[in-house]
Structure formats: C-alpha cells, structure tokens
C-alpha positions as CSV (number, residue, x, y, z in Angstrom):
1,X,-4.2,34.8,5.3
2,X,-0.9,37.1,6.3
3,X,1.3,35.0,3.8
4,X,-1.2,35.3,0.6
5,X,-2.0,38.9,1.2
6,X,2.1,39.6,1.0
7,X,2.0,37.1,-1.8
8,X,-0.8,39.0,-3.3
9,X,0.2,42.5,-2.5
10,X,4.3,41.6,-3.7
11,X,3.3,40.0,-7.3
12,X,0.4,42.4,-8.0
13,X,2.4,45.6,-7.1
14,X,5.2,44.1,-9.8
15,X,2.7,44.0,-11.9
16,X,0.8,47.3,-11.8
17,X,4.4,48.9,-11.6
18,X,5.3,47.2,-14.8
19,X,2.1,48.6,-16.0
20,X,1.8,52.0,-14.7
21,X,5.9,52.5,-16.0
22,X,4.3,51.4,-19.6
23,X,1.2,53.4,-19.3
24,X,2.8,56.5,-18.4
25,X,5.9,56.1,-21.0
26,X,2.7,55.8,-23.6
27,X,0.6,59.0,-22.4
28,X,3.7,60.8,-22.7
29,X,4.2,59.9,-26.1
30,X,0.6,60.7,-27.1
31,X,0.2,56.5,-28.0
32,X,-3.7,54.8,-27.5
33,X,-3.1,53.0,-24.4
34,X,-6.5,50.4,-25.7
35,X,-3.6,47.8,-26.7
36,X,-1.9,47.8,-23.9
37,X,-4.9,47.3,-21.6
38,X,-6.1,44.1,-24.0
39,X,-2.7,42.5,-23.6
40,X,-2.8,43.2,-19.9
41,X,-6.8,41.7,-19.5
42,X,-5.7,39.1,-21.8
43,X,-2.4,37.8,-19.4
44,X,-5.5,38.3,-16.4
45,X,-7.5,35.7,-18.2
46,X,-4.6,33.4,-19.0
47,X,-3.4,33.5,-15.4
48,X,-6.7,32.9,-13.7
49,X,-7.2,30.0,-16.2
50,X,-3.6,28.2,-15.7
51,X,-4.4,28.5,-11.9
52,X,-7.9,27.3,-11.9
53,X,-6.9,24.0,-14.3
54,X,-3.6,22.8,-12.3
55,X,-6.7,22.8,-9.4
56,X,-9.1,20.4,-11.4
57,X,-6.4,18.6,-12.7
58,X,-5.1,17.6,-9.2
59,X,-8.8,17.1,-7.9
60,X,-8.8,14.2,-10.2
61,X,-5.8,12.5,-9.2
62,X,-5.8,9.5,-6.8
63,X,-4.4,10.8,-3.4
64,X,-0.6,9.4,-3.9
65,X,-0.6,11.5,-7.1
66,X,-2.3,14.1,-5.7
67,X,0.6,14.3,-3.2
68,X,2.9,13.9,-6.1
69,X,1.6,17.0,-7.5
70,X,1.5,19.4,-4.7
71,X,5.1,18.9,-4.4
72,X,6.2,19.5,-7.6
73,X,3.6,22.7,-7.9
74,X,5.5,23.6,-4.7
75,X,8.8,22.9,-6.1
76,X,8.1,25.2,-9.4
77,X,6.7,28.2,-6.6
78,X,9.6,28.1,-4.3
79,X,11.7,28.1,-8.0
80,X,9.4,31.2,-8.7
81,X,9.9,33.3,-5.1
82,X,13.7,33.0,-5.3
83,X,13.9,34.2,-8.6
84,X,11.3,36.9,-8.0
85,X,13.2,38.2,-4.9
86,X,16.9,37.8,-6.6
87,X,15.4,39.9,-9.5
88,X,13.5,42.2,-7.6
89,X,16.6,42.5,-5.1
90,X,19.2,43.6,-8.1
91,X,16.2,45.7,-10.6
92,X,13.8,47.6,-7.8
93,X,16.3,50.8,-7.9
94,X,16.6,51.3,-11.8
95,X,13.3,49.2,-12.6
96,X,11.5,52.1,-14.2
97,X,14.8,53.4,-16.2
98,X,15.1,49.6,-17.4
99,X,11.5,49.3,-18.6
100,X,11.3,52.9,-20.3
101,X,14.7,52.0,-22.0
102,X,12.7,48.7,-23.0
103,X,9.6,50.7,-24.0
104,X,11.4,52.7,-26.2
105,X,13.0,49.6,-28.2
106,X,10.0,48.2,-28.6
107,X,8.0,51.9,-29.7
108,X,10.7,52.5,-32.0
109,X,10.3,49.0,-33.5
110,X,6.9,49.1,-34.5
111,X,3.2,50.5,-33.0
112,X,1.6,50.6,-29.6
113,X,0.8,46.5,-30.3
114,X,4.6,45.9,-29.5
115,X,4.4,48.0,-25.5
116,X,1.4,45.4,-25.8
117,X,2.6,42.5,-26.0
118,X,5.3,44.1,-23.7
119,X,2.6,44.4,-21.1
120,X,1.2,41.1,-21.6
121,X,4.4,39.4,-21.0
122,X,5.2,41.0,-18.1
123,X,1.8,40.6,-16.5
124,X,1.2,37.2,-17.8
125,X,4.9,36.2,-16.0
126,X,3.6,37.8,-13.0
127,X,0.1,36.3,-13.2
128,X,1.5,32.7,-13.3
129,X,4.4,32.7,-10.7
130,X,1.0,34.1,-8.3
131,X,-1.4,31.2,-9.7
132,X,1.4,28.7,-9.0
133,X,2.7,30.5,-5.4
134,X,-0.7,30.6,-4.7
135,X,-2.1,27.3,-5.2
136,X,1.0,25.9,-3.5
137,X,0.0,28.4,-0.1
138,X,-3.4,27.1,-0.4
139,X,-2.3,23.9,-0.1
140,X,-0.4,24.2,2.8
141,X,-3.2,26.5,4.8
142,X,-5.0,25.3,7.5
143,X,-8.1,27.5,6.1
144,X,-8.5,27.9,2.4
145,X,-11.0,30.7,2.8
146,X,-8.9,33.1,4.6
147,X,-5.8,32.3,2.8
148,X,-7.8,33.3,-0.5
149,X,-9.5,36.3,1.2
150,X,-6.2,37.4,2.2
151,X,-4.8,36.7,-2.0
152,X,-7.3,38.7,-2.5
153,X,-6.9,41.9,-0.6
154,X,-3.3,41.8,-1.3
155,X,-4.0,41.4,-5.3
156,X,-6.3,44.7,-4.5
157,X,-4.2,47.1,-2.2
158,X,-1.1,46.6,-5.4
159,X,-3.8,47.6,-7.4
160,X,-4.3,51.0,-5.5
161,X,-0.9,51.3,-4.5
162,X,0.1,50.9,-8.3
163,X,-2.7,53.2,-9.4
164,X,-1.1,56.2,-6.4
165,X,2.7,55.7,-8.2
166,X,0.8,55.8,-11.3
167,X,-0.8,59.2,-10.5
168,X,1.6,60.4,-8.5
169,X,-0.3,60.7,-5.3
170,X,1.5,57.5,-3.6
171,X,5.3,57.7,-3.0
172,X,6.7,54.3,-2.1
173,X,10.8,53.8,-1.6
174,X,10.6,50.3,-3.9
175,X,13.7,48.9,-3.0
176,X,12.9,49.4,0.7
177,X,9.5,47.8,-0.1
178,X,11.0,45.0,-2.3
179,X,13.5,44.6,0.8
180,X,11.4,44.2,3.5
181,X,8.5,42.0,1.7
182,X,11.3,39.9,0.5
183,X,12.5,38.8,3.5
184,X,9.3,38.1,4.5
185,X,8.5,35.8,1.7
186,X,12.1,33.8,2.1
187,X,10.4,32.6,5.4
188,X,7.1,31.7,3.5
189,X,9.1,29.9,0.8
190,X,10.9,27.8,3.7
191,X,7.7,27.1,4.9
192,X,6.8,25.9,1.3
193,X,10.1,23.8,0.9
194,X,8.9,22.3,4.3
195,X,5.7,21.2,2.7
196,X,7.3,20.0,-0.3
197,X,9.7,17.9,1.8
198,X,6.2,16.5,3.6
199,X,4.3,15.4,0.2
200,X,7.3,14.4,-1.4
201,X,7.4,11.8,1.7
202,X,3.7,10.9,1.3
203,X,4.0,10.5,-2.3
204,X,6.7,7.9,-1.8
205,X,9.1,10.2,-3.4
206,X,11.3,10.7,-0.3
207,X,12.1,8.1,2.4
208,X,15.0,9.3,4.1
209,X,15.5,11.8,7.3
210,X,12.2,10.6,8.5
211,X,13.1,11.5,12.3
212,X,11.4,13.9,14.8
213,X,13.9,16.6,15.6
214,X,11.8,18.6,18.0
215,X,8.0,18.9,18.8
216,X,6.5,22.5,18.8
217,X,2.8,21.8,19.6
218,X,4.0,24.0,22.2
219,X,4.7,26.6,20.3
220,X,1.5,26.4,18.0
221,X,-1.3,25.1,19.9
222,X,-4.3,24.5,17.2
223,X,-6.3,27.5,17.3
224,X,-4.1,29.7,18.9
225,X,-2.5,32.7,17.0
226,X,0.6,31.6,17.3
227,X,-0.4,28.5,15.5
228,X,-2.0,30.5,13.0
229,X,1.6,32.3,12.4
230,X,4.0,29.2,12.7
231,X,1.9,26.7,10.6
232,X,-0.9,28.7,8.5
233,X,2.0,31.7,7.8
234,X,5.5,30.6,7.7
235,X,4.6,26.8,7.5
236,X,6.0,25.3,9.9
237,X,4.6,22.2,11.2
238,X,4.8,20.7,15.1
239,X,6.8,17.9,14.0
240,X,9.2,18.7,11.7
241,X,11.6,15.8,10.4
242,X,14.9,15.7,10.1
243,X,14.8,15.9,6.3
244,X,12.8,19.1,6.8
245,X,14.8,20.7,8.9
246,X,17.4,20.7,6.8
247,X,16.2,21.6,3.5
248,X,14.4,24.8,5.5
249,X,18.3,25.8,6.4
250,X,19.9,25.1,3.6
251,X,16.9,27.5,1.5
252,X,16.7,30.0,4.3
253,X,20.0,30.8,5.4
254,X,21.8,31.4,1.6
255,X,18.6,33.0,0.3
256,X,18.2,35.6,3.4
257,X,21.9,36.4,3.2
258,X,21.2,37.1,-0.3
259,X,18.4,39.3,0.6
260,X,20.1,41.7,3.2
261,X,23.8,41.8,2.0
262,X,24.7,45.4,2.0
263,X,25.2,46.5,-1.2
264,X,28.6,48.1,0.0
265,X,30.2,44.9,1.3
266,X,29.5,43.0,-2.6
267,X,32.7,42.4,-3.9
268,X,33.8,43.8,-7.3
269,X,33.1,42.4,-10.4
270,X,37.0,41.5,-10.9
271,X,37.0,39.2,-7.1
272,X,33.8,37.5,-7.9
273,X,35.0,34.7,-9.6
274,X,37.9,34.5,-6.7
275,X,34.8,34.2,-3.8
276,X,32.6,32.2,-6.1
277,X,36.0,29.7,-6.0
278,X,36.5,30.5,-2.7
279,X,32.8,29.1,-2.2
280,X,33.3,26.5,-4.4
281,X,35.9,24.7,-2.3
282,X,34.6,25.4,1.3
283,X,31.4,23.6,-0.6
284,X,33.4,20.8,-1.9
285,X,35.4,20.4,1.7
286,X,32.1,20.3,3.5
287,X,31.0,17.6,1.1
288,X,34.0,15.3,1.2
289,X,34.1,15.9,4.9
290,X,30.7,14.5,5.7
291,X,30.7,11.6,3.0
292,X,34.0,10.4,4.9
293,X,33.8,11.4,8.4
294,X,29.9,10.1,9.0
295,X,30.3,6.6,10.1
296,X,28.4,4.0,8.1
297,X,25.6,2.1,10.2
298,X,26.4,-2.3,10.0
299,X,25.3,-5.3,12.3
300,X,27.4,-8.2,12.2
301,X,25.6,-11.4,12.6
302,X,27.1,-13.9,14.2
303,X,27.9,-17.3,12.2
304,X,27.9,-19.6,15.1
305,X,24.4,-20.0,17.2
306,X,22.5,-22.1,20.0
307,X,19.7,-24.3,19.5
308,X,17.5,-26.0,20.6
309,X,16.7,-29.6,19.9
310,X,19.0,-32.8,19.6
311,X,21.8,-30.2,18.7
312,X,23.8,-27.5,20.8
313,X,25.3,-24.4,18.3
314,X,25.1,-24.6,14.5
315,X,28.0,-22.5,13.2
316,X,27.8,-21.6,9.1
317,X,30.4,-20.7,7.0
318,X,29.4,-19.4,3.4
319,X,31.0,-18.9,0.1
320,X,29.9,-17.5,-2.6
321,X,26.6,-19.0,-3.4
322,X,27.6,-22.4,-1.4
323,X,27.7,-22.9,2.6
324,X,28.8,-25.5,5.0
325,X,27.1,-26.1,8.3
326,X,28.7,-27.6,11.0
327,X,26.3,-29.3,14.0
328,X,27.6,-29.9,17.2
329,X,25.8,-32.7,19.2
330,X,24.0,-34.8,16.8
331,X,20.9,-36.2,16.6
332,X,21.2,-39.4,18.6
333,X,21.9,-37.4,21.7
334,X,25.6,-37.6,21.8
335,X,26.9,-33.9,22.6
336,X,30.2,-34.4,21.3
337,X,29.4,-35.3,17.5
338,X,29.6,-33.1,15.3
339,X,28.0,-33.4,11.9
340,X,28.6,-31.1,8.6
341,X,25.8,-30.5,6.1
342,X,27.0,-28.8,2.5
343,X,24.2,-26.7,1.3
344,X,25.0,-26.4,-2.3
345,X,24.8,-23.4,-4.7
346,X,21.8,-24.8,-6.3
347,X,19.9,-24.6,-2.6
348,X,20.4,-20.8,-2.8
349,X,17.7,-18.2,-3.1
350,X,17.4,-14.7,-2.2
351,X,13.8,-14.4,0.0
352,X,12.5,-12.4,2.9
353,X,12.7,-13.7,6.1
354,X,11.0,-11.4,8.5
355,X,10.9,-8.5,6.7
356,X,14.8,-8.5,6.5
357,X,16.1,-10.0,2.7
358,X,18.4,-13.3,3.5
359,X,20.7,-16.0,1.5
360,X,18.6,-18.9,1.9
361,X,19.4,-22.6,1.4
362,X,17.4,-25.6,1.7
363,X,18.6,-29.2,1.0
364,X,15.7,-32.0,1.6
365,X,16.8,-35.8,1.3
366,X,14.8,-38.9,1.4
367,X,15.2,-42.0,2.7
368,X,13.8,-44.6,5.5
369,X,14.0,-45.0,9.2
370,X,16.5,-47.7,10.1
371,X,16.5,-45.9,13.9
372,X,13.0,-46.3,13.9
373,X,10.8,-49.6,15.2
374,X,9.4,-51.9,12.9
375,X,6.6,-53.0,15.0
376,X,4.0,-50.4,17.4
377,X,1.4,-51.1,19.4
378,X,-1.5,-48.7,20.2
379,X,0.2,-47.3,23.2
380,X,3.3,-46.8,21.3
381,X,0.7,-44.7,18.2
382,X,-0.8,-42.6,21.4
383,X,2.8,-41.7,22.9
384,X,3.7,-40.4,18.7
385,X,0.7,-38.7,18.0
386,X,-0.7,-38.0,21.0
387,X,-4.2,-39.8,20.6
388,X,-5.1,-42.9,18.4
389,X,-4.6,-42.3,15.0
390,X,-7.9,-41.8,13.2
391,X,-9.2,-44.8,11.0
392,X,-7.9,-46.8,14.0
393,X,-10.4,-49.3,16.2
394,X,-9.3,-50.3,19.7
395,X,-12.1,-52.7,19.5
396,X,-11.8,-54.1,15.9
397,X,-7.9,-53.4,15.3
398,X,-5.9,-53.9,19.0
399,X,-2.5,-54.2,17.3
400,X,0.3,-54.4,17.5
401,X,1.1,-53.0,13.7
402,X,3.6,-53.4,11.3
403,X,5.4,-50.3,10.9
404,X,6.8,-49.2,7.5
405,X,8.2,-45.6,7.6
406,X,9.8,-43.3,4.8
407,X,11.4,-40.2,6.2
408,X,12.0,-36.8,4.4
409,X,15.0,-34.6,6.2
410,X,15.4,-31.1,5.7
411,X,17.5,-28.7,6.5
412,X,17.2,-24.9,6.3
413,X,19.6,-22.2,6.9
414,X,18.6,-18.7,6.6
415,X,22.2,-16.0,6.8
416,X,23.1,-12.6,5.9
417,X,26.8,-11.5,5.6
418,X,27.6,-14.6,6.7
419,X,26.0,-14.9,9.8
420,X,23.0,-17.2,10.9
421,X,19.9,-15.6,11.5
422,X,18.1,-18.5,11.5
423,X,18.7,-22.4,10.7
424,X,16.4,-25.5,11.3
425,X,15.8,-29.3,10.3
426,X,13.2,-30.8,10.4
427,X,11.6,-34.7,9.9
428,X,8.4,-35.9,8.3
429,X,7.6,-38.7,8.5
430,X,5.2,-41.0,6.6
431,X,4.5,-43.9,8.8
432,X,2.5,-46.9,7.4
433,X,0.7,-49.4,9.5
434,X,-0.6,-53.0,8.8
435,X,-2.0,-55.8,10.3
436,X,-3.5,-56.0,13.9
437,X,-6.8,-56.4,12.7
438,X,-6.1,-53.3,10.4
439,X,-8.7,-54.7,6.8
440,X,-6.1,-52.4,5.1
441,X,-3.3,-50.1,5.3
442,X,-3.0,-46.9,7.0
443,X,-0.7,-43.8,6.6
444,X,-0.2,-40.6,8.7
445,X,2.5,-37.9,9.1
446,X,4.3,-37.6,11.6
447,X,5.9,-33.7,11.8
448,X,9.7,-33.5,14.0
449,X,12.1,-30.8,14.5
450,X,15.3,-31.6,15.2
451,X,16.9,-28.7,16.2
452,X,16.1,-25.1,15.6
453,X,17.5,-21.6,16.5
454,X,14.9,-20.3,19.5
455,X,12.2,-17.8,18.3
456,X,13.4,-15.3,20.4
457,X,17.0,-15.7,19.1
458,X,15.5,-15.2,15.7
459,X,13.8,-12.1,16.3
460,X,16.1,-10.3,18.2
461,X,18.5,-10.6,15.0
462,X,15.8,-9.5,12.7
463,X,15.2,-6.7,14.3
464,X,18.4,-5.4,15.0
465,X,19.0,-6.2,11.2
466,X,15.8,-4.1,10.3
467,X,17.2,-1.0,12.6
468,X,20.3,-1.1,10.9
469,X,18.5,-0.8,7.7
470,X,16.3,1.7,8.7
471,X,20.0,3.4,10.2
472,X,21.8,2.6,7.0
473,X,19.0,4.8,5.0
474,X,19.3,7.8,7.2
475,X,22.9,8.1,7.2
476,X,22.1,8.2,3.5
477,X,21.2,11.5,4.1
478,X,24.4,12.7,5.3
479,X,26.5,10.5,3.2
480,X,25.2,10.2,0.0
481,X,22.8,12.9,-0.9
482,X,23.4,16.2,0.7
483,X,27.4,15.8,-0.3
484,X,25.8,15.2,-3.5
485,X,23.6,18.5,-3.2
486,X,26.9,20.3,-2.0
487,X,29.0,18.7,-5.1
488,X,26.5,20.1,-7.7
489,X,26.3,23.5,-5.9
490,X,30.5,23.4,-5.5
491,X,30.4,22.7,-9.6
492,X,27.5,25.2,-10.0
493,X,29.7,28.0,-8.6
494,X,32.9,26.9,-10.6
495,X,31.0,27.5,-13.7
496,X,29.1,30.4,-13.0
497,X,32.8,31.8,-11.9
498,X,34.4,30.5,-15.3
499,X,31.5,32.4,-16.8
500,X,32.2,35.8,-15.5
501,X,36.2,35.6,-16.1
502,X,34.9,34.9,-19.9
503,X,32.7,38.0,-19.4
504,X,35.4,40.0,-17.8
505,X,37.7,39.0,-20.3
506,X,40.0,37.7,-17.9
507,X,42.7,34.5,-18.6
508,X,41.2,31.0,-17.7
509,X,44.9,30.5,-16.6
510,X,47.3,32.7,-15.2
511,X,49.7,32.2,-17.9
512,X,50.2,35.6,-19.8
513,X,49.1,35.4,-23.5
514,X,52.0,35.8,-25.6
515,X,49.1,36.4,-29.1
516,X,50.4,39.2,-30.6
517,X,47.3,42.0,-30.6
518,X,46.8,45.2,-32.2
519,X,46.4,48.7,-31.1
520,X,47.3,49.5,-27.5
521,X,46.9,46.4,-24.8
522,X,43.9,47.0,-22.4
523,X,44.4,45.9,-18.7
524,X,42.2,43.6,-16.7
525,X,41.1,46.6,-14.7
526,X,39.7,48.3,-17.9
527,X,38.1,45.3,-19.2
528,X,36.5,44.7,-15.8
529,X,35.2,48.3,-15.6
530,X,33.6,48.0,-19.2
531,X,32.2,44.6,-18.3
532,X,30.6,46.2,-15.6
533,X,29.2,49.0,-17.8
C-alpha cells in the first residue's frame, strides 16, 4: 500500500503541477480554460483505459505467457521510474519557468486548443507511466486491495496538494519533494527489477544465476510488518537469487547515486565527456577483467574404465566422428588378451544418455556360435534359462536336443570429450532346438552381457557431468553476459561523451584545426559556456 500511494501521490502531483502551471498561465491571460480541462479528462480516460486492457489482455494468456508479460510490463515501468526521477531530478527547480516558456510558444502559435493539447500530452504521459508502474506494483503485492487503496489515496492527496500550489495556499519546496520521493521509488523500482528477474525465470526467459544467496524469512516473517515493508513495499523476496541480487545492485547503486549527487560536486560541462571516458574504461576494465579472470567450469572424463563381465577396463580413444576401443581380458576368460573394436563414423549419433548429451556408437555383427554346444539336454536348457523352456515336455520330449544357434554381438560405447561414460556388449542369442521327441522346432532368446561399465560407475559420471553443466551455465553469468551488460554500458558512455564534445564544439581529436575561419577564433571555454546557455 506504502509503495502505490508514493507512486500515486509522485505521478499525480506531476501531473496536477503540469496542470495548475497551465491553468494559471491561462487565467492570467484571460484564455477559457474549457479546452484545457477536455484534453486533461480526455488523457484520464485514455490512461484508465490503456491500464485496464494490458489487465484483460494478460488475464487471457496461458500462465507461461502470463509470466512473459508481467516482466516485460515491469521492464517498460522500471524504464518509466528512471526516466521520471532523472527528469524530475534535472527540471523540479525551473519546472514552472520551462512550462510557461512552453505555454507561451504554444499561445502564441494558435488558440487555447494548442495549451490543450499541451495539457493532454503532459497528463496523458503521466497517466500511462502510472497505469503501467501501477499494474507492474500490483503484480508484485501480496494484497491487491491495499496496494490499489493505497494508488488511490496517493492519486487524491496530489490532487489536493496540486489544487493548494494552484491557489496558493500550499507551499511545497519541489525539488526537496522530488528528492526525497525519488529516492524512495529507486528502492521500489529495485524491488520491480527483482520481480522482473523472477518472471523472466518462470517464463523460461532467464535460466542463469538461479542460486540462493541468502534467506530472509527472518527478516519478513509472513504477516508481520516488516514483511509487509521488505516484500509488499520495496519487493524484496525471502529468497532472492543470485541473478536477482545482482540486477537489484547494478539498478540501485547508479540510479541512487544519480539521485543524491550534490549538485555542487557535478562536473562542468567541458570535463564531462573526460569522466564519461573516464567511466567508460573503468567499465570496459571491469568487463575484460571478469570474462578472463572467472575460471571456466570442465569435467574431464576419463577414457579408460573398469568393468564388469568377461572383461577388466575398456579404454576409448576417439577421432573425429570414428573411435577405437581397446578390451583388456577377453571374453574367453583370459585376462591378458586384449581385443580392439573400431566403431566407425557411420555408428555415430548424437543422443542423451542420462540427461547428459553423448557421442554414441553402436556396431552390431552377426554370426554363429562355434564356442557354443551343438547338442543340450534338459538340464543343460534349465542351467541357460533358468527353467524349462516353454513349449518343452519332460514327459513327451526328454531330450537331448540338437542345438542350432545364431548369435547377434553388439557393442556400445557411449563418451563425451573423449572419455567413456559408459560402454557395453552384449549377446543375443537365438537358440534352435530339434529332435528329442521335439514334433517340431523350437526357438528362444537367450539375452548375455559381456562386459559392462557398473551402474554406479555410470551415474556418478553423469552426474558430475550434469553439475558441470549446470556450473558451466552459471559462470555464464559472470563471463558472458554481465561483461556484455558492462561492454554496452562502456560503448553507451563513449557515445554519449562523443555527443557532448559535438555539442560543445570541441575537437574529436586533439589535433588543432589548421581550417582557416573568419572573424575572431572563439576558445573552447567560450563555446563550452554557450553550450551550456
């Protein structure tokens, strides 16, 4: 409720300053004041309406989009507050000169319909930025109710307050007011870039710096005031991420220095291009330091592993799309064989093997059994599979069987970087038995593995794997994106200081121009000083 009724009281005092300043410019000039007072209940309308449709058109959006949409309408109102308090920070003093200067132009242009549409402008500018800051509060209450209760009272103390300067019975110091109420709403703008950071994340949008930093439950117990002040007020939540954390420092810290830099320590208009490249570079160092000196997250997976089976280690050695497997101890038992399998580029795929994406190969060969017996007898069927195959009689078919057997072998090896995380082969064979009373033929499978890397071996490898993933995509954070953030900011202040040498009339260079000019030469401190006029 506190945060809307400063949002409230901040946007609709603009407003009815704007207004009053207008109004009084016209009763002094004897002009109607009826169309100023349509444009002004016409921007009203226009507001309400702009606020009340980004609401039904979010109600009808599935939930992910829903999410989707809170963040950008949060994105556009934290756009809004900045620029509001900037504004407010460098106009509050001289706002009424400015807007009786304006006034004027516009009177002396036309009739009273120009200071209208003057009115309507203003109000409908103000009107917006409070439907959109607004709605994006809202969202982020804990109770809707209060927080619009709260919109409300604030919307109607500017209106008296406004109405007092109007008259002359209120006397307010504005840029003391602007001051104060802007600091205030820098912390409920972090709050809102704190929200925006959380839907962004349930909308899909964001995925990185997903850690708990700290956990403040503590600090805002539900129910308790100071949970009303931390999360309804300045929008803080219990568990903020590490994502979040950041983005609330990097929006608070410039925007409240902004705020409350003495006027009499801002730099003259001929150094600010020198401190905005003085910025520049500490902004560029800062983001070449962290994208080199943050170490990069990496598991190396072995390429030679145990076993188990008729086989002791398999050890892989890939390249390109092709890899060699070399099996020591080999399937008759001997543990000093070695055997190598090529796995050929064809064998390759790309698939997910336990959540974690793999080079997979798989080679499967045919052929029969010359290690296998030709003949079995019904104790010899039990000791295979365990039991009497079915379709088998005792009684009617006592054996022994002619054995016929075709065996398919294959091998599997699943790596990453190299490594093996896991590797297999395995038998199947089809066993066909005749005679010993059998009327006719009979086939079963028969299901063998050879050798095999142990389950647990398996997923202890995934699972490091999938934290150094999950490791990889944080360190994102630090290495890719915010010295990207600090990059554009860096180039942001290069131009804005390449801008106001062009406006000062300063050299891009310091190279002196050698262009002839006429009439007497002006000096950089002149053209600074008129600049600044």
């Amino acid at each position: 409720m506190l945060a809307t009724l400063v949002i409230g009281l901040r946007e609709g005092l603009e407003a009815t300053l704007i207004v009053g300043i207008i109004a009084a410019f016209l009763r002094r000039n004897r002009v109607p004041l009826a169309p100023m007072w349509t444009g002004v209940g016409v921007a009203v309308l226009l507001s309400i309406a702009v606020g009340l449709g980004l609401q039904v058109v979010e109600q009808a959006l599935p939930q992910a989009q829903q999410e989707a949409m809170e963040a950008v309408m949060g994105i556009v109102a934290v756009v809004f507050v900045t620029g509001m308090i900037v504004w407010m920070r460098t106009h509050a003093r001289h706002l009424s000169r400015e807007l009786e200067a304006s006034a004027s132009a516009a009177l002396g242009r036309g009739t009273a319909w120009a200071l209208a549409g003057m009115a309507f402008l203003a109000v409908l500018k103000e009107g917006f930025e409070t439907s959109v800051f607004l709605l994006a509060t809202f969202q982020a209450s804990t109770d809707t109710g209060l927080a619009a209760l709260g919109a409300v009272i604030g919307i109607a103390g500017a209106v008296v307050v406004g109405y007092g300067i109007y008259t002359g019975g209120v006397r307010l110091d504005l840029a003391k007011f602007f001051t104060g109420t802007g600091v205030f709403l820098v912390f409920v703008a972090g709050g809102l870039v704190l929200t925006v950071l959380r839907r962004a994340h349930e909308a899909g949008w964001v995925v990185i710096g997903q850690q708990r930093t700290v956990d403040l439950s503590w600090l805002a117990p539900n129910g308790s005031v100071q949970g009303a002040l931390v999360t309804g007020v300045l929008g803080i939540p219990p568990d903020p991420r590490v994502v979040e954390v950041l983005g609330w420092v990097l929006y608070v810290v410039p925007v409240l220095a902004l705020s409350l830099w003495p006027r009499r320590w801002k730099p003259s208009a001929v150094r600010v291009p020198a401190v905005r490249i003085a910025v520049a570079s500490g902004l560029a160092v800062a983001a070449l330091a962290l994208a080199v000196a943050v170490p990069a997250g990496h598991t190396d997976v072995p390429a030679t592993t145990r076993v188990t089976g008729d086989a002791r280690s398999v050890t892989a050695r890939v390249s390109g799309a092709t890899a060699t497997l070399r099996v020591v101890g080999s399937s008759t038992g001997s543990a000093g064989r070695e055997a190598r399998i090529t796995l050929p580029a064809a064998a390759h795929r790309r698939v997910t093997r336990a959540g974690t994406t793999t080079d997979r190969w798989r080679v499967t060969s045919d052929g029969g059994a010359a290690d296998q017996p030709a003949t079995l007898t019904l104790d010899d069927l039990v000791q295979l599979f365990g039991r009497i195959p079915v379709g088998i009689s005792p009684s009617s078919a006592p054996g022994p069987y002619r054995a016929s057997w075709v065996t398919r072998d294959t091998v599997t090896l699943w790596s990453v970087g190299g490594g093996v995380v896991d590797a297999s082969r395995a038998e199947r064979s089809v066993l066909t038995l005749t005679g010993g009373g059998l009327p006719t033929a009979r086939t079963s499978t028969l299901d063998r593995t050879v050798w095999a890397v142990p389950r647990a071996t398996v997923d202890r490898t995934t699972a490091a794997l999938a934290a150094d993933r999950t490791h990889t995509a944080e360190l994102a954070l630090w290495t890719r994106w915010l010295p990207l953030a600090l990059g554009i900011a860096a180039a942001a202040q290069v131009l804005l200081a390449l801008r106001d040498r062009r406006r000062l009339g300063l050299p891009d260079t310091t190279v002196p121009s050698t262009t002839p000019t006429r009439g007497p030469p002006v000096t950089a401190t002149a053209r600074s000083t008129d600049a600044v006029r």
